[in-house]
Structure formats: C-alpha cells, structure tokens
LOZATOR-165097 format. One record per atom (N, C-alpha, C): residue number from 1; residue in one letter; chain; x, y, z. Coordinates in steps of 0.05 Angstrom, whole numbers, plus 5000, padded with zeros to 4 digits. Last residue first. Layout:
<pt seq="NUM" type="a" mol="A" x="X" y="Y" z="Z"/>
...
***
This chain:
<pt seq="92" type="x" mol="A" x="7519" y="9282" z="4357"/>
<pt seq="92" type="x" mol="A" x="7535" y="9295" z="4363"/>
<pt seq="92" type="x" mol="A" x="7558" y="9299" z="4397"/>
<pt seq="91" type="x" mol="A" x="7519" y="9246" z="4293"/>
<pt seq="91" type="x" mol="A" x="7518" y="9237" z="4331"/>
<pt seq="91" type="x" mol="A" x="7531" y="9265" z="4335"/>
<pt seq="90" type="x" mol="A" x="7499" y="9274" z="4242"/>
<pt seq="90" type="x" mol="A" x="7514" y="9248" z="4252"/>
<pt seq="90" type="x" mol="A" x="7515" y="9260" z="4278"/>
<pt seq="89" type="x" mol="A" x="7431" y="9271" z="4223"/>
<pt seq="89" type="x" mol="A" x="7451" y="9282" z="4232"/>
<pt seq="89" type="x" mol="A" x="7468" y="9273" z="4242"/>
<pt seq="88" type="x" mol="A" x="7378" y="9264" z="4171"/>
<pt seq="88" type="x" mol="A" x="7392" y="9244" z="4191"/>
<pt seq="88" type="x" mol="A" x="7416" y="9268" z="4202"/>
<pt seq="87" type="x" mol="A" x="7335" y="9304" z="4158"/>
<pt seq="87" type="x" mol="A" x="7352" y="9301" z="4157"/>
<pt seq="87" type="x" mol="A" x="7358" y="9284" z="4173"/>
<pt seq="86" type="x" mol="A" x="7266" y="9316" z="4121"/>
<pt seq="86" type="x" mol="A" x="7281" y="9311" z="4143"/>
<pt seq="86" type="x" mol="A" x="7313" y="9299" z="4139"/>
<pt seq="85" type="x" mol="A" x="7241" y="9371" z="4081"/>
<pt seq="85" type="x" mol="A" x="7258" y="9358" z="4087"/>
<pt seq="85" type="x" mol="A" x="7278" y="9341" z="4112"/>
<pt seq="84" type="x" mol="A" x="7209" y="9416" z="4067"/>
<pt seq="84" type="x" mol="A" x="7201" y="9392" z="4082"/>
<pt seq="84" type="x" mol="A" x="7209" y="9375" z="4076"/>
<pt seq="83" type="x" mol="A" x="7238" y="9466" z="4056"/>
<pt seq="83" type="x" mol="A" x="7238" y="9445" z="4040"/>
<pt seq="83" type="x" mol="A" x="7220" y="9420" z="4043"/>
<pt seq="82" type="x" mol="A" x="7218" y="9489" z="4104"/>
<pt seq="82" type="x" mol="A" x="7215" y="9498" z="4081"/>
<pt seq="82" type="x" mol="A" x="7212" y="9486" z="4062"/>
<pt seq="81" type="x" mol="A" x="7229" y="9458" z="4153"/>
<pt seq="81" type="x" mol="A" x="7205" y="9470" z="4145"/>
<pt seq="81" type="x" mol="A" x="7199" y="9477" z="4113"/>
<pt seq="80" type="x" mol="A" x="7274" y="9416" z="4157"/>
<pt seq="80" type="x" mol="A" x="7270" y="9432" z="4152"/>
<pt seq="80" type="x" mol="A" x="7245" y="9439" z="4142"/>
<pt seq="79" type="x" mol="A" x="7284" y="9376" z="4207"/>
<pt seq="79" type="x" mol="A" x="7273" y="9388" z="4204"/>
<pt seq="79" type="x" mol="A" x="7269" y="9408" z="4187"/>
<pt seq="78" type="x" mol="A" x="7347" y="9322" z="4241"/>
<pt seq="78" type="x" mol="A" x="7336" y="9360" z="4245"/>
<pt seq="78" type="x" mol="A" x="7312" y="9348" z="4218"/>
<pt seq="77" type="x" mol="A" x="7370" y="9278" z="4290"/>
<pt seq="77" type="x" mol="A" x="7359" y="9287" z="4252"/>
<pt seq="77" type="x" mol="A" x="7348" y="9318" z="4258"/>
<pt seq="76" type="x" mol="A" x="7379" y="9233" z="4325"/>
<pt seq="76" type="x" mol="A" x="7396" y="9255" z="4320"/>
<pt seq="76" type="x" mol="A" x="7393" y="9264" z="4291"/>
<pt seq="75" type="x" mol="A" x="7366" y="9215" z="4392"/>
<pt seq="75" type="x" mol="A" x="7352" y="9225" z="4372"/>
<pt seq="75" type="x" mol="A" x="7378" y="9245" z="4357"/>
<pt seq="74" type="x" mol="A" x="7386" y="9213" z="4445"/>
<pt seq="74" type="x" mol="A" x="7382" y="9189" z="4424"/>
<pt seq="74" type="x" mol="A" x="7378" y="9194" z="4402"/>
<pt seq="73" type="x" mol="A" x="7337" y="9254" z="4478"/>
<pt seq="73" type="x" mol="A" x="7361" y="9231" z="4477"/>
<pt seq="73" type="x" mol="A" x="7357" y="9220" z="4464"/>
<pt seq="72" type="x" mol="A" x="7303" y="9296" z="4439"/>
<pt seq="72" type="x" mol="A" x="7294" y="9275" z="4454"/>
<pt seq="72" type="x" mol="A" x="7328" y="9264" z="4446"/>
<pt seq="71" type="x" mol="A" x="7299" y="9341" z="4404"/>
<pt seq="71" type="x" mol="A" x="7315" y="9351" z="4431"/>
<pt seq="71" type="x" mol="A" x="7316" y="9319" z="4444"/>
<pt seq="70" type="x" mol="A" x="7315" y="9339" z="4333"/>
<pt seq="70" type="x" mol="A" x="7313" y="9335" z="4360"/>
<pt seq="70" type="x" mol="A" x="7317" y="9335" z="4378"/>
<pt seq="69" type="x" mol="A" x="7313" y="9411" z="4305"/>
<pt seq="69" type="x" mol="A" x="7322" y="9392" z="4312"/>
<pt seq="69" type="x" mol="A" x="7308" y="9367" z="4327"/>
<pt seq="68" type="x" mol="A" x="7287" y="9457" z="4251"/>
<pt seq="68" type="x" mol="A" x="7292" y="9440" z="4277"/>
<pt seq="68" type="x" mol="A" x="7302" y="9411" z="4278"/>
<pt seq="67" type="x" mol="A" x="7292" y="9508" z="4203"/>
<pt seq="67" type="x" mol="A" x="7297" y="9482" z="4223"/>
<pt seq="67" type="x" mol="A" x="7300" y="9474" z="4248"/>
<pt seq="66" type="x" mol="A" x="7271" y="9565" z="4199"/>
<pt seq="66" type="x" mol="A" x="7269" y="9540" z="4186"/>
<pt seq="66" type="x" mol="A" x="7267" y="9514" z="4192"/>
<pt seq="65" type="x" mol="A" x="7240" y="9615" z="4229"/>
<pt seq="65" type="x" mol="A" x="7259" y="9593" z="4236"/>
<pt seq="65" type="x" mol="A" x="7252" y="9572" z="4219"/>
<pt seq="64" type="x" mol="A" x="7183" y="9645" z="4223"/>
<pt seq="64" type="x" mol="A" x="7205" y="9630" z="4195"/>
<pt seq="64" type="x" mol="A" x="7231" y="9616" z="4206"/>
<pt seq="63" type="x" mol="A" x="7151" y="9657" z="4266"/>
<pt seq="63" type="x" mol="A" x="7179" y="9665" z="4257"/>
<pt seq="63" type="x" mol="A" x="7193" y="9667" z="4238"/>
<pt seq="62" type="x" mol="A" x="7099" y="9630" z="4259"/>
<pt seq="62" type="x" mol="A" x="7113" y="9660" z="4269"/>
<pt seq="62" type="x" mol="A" x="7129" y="9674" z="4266"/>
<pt seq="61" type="x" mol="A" x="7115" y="9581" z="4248"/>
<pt seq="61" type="x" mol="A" x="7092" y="9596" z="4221"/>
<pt seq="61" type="x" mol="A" x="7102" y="9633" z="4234"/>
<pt seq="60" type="x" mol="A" x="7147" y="9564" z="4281"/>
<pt seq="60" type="x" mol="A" x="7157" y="9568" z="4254"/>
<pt seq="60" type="x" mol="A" x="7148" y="9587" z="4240"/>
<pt seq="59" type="x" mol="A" x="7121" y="9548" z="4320"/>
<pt seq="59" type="x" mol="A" x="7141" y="9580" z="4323"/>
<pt seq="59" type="x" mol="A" x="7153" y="9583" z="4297"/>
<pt seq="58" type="x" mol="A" x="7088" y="9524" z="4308"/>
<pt seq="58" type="x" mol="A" x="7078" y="9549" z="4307"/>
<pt seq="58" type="x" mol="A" x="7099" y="9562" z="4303"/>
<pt seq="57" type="x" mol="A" x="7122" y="9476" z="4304"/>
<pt seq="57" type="x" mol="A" x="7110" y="9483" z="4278"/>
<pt seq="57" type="x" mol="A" x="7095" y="9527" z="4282"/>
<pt seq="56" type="x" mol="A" x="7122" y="9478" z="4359"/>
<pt seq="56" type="x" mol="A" x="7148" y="9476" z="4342"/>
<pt seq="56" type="x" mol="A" x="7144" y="9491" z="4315"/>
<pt seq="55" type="x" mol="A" x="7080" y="9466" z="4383"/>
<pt seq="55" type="x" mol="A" x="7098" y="9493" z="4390"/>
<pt seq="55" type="x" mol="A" x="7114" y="9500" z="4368"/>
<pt seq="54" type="x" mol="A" x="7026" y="9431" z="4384"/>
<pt seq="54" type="x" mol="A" x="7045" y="9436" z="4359"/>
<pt seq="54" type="x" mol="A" x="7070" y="9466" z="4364"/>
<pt seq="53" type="x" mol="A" x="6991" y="9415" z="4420"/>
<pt seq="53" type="x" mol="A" x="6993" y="9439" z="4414"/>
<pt seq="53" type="x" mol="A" x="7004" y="9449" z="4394"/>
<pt seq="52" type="x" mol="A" x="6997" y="9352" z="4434"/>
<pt seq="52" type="x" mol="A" x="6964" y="9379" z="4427"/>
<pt seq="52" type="x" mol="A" x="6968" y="9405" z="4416"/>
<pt seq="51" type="x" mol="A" x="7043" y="9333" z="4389"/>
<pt seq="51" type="x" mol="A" x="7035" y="9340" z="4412"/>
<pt seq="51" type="x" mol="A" x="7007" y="9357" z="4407"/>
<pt seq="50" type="x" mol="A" x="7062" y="9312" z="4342"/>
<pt seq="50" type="x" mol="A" x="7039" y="9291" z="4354"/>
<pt seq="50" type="x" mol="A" x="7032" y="9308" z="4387"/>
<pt seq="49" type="x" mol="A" x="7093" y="9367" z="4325"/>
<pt seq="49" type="x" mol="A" x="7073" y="9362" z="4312"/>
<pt seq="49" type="x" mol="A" x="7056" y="9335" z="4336"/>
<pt seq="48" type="x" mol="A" x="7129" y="9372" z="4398"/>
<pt seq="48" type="x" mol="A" x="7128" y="9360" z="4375"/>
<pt seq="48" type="x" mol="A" x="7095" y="9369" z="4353"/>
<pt seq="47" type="x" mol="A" x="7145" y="9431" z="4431"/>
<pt seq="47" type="x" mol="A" x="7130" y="9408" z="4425"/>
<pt seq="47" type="x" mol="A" x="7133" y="9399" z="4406"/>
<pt seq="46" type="x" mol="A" x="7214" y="9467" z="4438"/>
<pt seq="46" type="x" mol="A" x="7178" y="9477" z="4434"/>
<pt seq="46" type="x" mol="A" x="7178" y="9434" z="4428"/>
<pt seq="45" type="x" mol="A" x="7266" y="9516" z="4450"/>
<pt seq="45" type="x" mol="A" x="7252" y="9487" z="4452"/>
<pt seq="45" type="x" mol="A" x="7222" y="9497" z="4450"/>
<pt seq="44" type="x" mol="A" x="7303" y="9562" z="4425"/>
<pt seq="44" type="x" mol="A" x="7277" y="9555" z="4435"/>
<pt seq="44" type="x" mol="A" x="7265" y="9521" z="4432"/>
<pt seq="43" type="x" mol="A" x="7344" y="9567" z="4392"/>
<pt seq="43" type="x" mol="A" x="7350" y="9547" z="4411"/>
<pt seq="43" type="x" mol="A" x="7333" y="9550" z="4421"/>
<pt seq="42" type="x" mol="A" x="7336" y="9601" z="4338"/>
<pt seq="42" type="x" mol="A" x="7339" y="9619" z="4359"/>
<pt seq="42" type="x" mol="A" x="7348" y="9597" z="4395"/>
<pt seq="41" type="x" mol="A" x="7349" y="9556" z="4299"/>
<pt seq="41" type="x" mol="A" x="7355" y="9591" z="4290"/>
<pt seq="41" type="x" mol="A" x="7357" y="9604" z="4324"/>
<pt seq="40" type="x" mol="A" x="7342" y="9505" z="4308"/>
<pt seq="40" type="x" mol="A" x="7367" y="9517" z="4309"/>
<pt seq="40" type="x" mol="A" x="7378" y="9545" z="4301"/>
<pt seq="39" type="x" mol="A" x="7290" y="9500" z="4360"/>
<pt seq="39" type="x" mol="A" x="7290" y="9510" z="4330"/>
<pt seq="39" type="x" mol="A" x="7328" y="9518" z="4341"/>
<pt seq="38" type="x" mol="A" x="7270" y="9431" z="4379"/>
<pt seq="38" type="x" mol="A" x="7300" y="9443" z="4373"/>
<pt seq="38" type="x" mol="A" x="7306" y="9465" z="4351"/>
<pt seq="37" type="x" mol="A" x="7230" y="9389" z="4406"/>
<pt seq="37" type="x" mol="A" x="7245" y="9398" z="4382"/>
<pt seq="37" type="x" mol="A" x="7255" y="9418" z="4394"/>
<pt seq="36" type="x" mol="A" x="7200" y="9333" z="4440"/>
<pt seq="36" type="x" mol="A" x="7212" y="9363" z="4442"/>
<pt seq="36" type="x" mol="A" x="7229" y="9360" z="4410"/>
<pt seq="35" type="x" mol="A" x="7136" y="9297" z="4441"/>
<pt seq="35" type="x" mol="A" x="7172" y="9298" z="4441"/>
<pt seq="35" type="x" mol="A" x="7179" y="9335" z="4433"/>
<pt seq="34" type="x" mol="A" x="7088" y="9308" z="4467"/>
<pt seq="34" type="x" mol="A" x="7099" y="9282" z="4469"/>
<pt seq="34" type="x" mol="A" x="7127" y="9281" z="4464"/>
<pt seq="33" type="x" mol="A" x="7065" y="9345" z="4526"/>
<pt seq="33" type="x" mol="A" x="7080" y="9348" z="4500"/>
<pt seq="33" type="x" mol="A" x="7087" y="9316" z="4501"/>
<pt seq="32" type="x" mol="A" x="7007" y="9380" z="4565"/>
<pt seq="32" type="x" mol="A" x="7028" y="9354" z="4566"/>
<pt seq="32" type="x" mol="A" x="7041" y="9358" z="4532"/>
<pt seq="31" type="x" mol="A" x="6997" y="9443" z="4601"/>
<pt seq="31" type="x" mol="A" x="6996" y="9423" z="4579"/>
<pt seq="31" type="x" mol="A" x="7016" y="9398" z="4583"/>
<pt seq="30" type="x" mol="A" x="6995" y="9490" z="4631"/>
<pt seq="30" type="x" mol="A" x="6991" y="9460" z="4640"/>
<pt seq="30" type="x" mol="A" x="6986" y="9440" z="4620"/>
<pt seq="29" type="x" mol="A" x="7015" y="9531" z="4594"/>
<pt seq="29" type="x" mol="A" x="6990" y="9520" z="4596"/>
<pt seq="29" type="x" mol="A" x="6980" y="9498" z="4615"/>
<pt seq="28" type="x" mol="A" x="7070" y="9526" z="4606"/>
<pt seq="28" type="x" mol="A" x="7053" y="9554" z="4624"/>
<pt seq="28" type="x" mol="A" x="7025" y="9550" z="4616"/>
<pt seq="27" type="x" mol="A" x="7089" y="9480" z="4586"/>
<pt seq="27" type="x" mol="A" x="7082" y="9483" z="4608"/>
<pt seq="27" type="x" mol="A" x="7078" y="9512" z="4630"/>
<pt seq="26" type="x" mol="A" x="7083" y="9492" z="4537"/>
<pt seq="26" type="x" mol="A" x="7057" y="9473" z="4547"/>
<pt seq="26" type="x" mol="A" x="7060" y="9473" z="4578"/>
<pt seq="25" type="x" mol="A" x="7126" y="9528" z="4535"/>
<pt seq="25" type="x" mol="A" x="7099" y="9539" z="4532"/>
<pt seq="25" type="x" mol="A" x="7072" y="9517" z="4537"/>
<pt seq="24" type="x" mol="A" x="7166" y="9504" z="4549"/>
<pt seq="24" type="x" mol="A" x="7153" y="9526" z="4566"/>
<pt seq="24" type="x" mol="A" x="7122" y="9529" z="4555"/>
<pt seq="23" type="x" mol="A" x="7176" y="9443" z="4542"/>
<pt seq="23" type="x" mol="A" x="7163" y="9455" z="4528"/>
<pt seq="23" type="x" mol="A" x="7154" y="9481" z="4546"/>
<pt seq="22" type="x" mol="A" x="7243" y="9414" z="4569"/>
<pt seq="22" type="x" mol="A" x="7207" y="9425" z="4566"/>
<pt seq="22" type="x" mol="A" x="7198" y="9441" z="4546"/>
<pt seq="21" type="x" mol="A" x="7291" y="9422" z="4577"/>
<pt seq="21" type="x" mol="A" x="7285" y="9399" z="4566"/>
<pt seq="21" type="x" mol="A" x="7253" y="9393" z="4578"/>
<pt seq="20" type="x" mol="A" x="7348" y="9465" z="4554"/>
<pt seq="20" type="x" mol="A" x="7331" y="9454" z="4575"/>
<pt seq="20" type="x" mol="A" x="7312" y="9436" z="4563"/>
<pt seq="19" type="x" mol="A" x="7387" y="9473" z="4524"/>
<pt seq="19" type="x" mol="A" x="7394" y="9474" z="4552"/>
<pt seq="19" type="x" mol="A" x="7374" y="9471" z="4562"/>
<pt seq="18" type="x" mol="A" x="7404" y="9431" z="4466"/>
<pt seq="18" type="x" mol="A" x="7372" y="9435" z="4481"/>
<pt seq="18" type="x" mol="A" x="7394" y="9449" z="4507"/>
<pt seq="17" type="x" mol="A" x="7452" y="9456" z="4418"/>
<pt seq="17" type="x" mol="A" x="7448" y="9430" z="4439"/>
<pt seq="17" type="x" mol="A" x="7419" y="9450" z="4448"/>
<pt seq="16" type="x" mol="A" x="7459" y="9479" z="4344"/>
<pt seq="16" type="x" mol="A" x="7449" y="9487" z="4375"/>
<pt seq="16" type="x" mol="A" x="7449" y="9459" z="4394"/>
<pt seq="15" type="x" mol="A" x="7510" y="9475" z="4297"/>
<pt seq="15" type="x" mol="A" x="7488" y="9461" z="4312"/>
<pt seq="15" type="x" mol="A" x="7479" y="9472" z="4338"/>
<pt seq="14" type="x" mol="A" x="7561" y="9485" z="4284"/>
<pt seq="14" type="x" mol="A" x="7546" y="9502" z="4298"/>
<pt seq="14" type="x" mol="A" x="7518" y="9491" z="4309"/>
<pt seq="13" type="x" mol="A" x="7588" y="9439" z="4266"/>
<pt seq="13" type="x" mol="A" x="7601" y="9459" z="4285"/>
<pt seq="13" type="x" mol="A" x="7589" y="9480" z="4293"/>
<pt seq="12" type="x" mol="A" x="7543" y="9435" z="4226"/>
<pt seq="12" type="x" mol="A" x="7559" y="9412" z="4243"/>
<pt seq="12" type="x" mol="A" x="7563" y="9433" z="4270"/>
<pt seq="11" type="x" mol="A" x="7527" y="9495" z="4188"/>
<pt seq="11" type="x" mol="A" x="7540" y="9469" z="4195"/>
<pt seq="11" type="x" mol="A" x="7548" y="9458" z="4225"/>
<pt seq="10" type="x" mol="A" x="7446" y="9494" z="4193"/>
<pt seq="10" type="x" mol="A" x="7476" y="9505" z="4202"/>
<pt seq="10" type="x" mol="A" x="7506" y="9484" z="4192"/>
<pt seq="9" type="x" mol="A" x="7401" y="9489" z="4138"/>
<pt seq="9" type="x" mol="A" x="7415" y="9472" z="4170"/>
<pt seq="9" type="x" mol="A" x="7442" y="9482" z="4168"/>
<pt seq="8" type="x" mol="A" x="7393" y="9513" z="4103"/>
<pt seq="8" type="x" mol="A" x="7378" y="9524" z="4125"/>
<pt seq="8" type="x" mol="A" x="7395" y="9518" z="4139"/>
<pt seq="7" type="x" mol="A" x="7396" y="9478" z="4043"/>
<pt seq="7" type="x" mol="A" x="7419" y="9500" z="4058"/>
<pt seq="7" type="x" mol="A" x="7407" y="9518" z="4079"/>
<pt seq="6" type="x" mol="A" x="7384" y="9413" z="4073"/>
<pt seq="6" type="x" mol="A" x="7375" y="9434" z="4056"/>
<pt seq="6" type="x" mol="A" x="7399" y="9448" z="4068"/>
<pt seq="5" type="x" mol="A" x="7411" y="9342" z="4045"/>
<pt seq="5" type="x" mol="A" x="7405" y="9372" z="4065"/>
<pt seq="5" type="x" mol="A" x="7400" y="9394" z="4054"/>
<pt seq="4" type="x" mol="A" x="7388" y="9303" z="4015"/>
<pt seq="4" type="x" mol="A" x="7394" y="9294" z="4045"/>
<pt seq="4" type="x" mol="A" x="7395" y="9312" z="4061"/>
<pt seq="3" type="x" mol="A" x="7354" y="9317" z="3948"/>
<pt seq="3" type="x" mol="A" x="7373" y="9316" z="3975"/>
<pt seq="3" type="x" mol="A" x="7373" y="9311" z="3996"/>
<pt seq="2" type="x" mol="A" x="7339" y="9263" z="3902"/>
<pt seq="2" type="x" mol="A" x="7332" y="9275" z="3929"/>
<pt seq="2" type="x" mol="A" x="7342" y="9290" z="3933"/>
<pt seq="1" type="x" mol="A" x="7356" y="9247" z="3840"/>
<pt seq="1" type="x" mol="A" x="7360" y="9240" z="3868"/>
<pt seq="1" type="x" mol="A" x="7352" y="9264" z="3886"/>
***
C-alpha cells in the first residue's frame, strides 16, 4: 500500500494559511497564473505547474521547500515534491 503522507508535511496544527492571494512574482512580470500554491516551509505563495511560469515548482528546485499547499478556496490537499506525493488534507 501507498502512503497518504510524507514526513515533510507539518502537522495539522501547524499548517501555514495564504495571507495573500497572488502570485508576486507573475505579478512583477505582468504575468497571468491559473491557481496558487502554498510552500508550507517559508508561506510564499507562487503559481501553479498549469501556469506559464511554474513559481511553485521553481521555488522548490531553489529552495528544497518540500511541500505545498493549496491556496485556491475550497481546495484542501498539499504537495510533496520529494516523494511526489499528493495529499488530501482535512478542512481547515
């Protein structure tokens, strides 16, 4: 059997929330983004992979921040890079 979580993702009780709800960096390009992520190492919002630019994924290859989240309402699964493993997350 699979696993459901890697040991990257914080627990529960620490989870990061989005305080903002752009992509700075597409938008100091004048860029467009299709959905926002959530790295839960540093709370930098960045683009989705279906966006032109891929923020999320870069700030990974840069960083090594493992996981992300979703920032989009509604949305509640994280990301882990390493494992490439997606997670369901219960509601927070």
């Amino acid at each position: 059997m699979e696993p459901t979580y890697c040991t990257h993702l914080p627990a529960k009780e620490k989870l990061l929330k989005p305080t903002v709800m752009v992509c700075n960096q597409c938008l100091a390009m004048g860029s467009a983004w299709v959905h926002l992520r959530l790295c839960q190492t540093c709370g930098q919002v960045h683009c989705c992979d279906s966006s032109p630019n891929r923020h999320a994924t870069q700030h990974f290859l840069e960083t090594g921040h493992p996981v992300v989240s979703s920032a989009e309402p509604g949305e509640s699964w994280a990301w882990c890079y390493p494992d490439e493993l997606f997670m369901p997350l219960p509601a927070l």
